[in-house]
C-alpha positions, -999 to 999 in steps of 0.1 A, spaced: 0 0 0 11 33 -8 28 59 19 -2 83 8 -28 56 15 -16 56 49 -19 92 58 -60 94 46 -60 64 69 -51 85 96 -72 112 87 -101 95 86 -91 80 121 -83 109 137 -123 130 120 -139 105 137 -124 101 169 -130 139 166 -165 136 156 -167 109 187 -156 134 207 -182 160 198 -208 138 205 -194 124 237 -192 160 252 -223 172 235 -244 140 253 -227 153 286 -230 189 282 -271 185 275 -269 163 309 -254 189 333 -276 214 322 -309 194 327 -296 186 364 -288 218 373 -322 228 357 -338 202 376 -318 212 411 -323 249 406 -357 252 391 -365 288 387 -335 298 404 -312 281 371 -330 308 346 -323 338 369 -289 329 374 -282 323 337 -303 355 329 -280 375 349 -246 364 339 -254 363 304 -241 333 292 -251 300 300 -214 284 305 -210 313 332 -242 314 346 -242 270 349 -202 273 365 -213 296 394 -249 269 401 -224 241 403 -199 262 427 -231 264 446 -237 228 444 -203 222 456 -204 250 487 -234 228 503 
């Protein structure tokens, strides 16, 4: 087999362990934020409301979660 062959071998290796990826932290991303929604209730809308950004609003519920 050609040395070429060998290299879209990889490629095509290393998209989908890529695309694997994605999907792995996708599935857990969609998890933590339907926790925290379920924990917080009303409280998880106001807190992302206010910081403006879900990543930001979800890190400072799970330092809560952590402080209890």
């Amino acid at each position: 087999m050609p040395v070429w062959s060998w290299f879209f071998i990889a490629a095509a290796v290393l998209i989908a362990i890529m695309l694997g990826l994605v999907a792995v932290l996708s599935v857990v991303g969609r998890k933590k934020t339907e926790r925290l929604q379920r924990r917080f209730g009303p409280e998880y809308d106001r807190v992302v409301s206010k910081a403006g950004d879900q990543v930001v609003g979800e890190q400072q519920l799970s330092a809560r979660e952590h402080e209890q």
